[in-house]
N, C-alpha and C positions, 0 to 999 in steps of 0.2 A: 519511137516505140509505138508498133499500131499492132492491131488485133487483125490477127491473119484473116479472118472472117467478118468481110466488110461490107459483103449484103445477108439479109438477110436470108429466113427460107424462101419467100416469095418473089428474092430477086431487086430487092428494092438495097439502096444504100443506105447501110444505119447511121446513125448517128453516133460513133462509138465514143467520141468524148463524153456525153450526157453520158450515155448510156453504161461504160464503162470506166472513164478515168472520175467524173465526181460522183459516183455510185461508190468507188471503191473497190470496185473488182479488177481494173489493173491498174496495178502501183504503181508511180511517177516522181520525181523527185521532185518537189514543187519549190521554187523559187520566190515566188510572188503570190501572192493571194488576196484579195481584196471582194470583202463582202458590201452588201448582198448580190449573188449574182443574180444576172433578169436576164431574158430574150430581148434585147433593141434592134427596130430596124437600121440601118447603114443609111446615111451617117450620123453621127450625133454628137454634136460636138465635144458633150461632158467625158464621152466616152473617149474619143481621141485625146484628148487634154488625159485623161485616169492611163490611156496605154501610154503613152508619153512618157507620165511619171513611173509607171512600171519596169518602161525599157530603163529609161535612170537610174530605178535604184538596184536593179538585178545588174546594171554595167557597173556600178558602185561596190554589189556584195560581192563581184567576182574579179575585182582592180580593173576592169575593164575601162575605167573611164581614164583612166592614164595609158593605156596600151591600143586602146584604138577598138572599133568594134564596128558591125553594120547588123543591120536589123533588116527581116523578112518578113513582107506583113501579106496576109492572107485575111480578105473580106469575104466570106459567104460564099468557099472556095466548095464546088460540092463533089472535087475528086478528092480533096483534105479531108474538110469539115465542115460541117456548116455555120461555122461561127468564126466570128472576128479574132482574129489571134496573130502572132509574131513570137518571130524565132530570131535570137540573141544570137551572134555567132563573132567568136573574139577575133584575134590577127592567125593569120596563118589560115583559117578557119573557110572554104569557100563555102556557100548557097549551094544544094543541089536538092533537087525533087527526088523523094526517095529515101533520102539520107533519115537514119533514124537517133543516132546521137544526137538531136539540138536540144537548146536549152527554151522550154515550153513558158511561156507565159499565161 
C-alpha cells in the first residue's frame, strides 16, 4: 500500500512512511509496533536482534510459525523507503517488487 505520489513537487523522493503512514494520514494494519522509534544508522546490532523478534512474533500472531514463512528485508532501500524494514510473507506466498498486499513490519 504506497501513496501514488512518491516525489515530491520539486522532484525529490519522499519519504512517505514518516511522512504518511506514522503521521496517520494513511492507514495500515499494523502488526507489530515497538517503541520508541529513532533514525539508526545500518547496522546495529540491537536493531537486528528487535527485527528478529518482530518477524517472530507477527509469524506467531498469524500461525505462521507452524506453516512455514520467508521474510523480505529491505535496508535503506531509496526506491521503497528509507528505512529498515521486512515483509512477512506466509506459504504459497512469493516476494515480488511492486506487490502491495505484504504484511508491513
Amino acid at each position: 500500500m504506497r501513496p501514488a505520489d512518491r516525489n515530491d513537487a520539486g522532484g525529490r523522493r519522499r519519504d512517505w512512511y514518516c511522512e504518511d503512514v506514522l503521521s496517520g494520514r494513511l492507514k495500515v494494519d499494523v502488526l507489530y509496533d515497538r517503541q520508541p522509534r529513532r533514525r539508526v544508522p545500518p547496522p546495529e546490532p540491537s536493531l537486528l536482534v528487535a527485527l528478529v523478534t518482530a518477524v517472530q512474533s507477527v509469524a506467531r500472531r498469524l500461525g505462521l510459525d507452524r506453516a512455514g514463512f520467508h521474510v523480505e528485508a529491505y535496508a535503506m532501500d531509496p526506491e521503497v523507503t528509507p528505512h529498515v524494514h521486512w515483509h512477512v510473507f506466509g506459504p504459497g506466498r512469493e516476494a515480488a517488487r511492486g506487490e502491495d498486499a505484504r504484511s508491513k513490519l
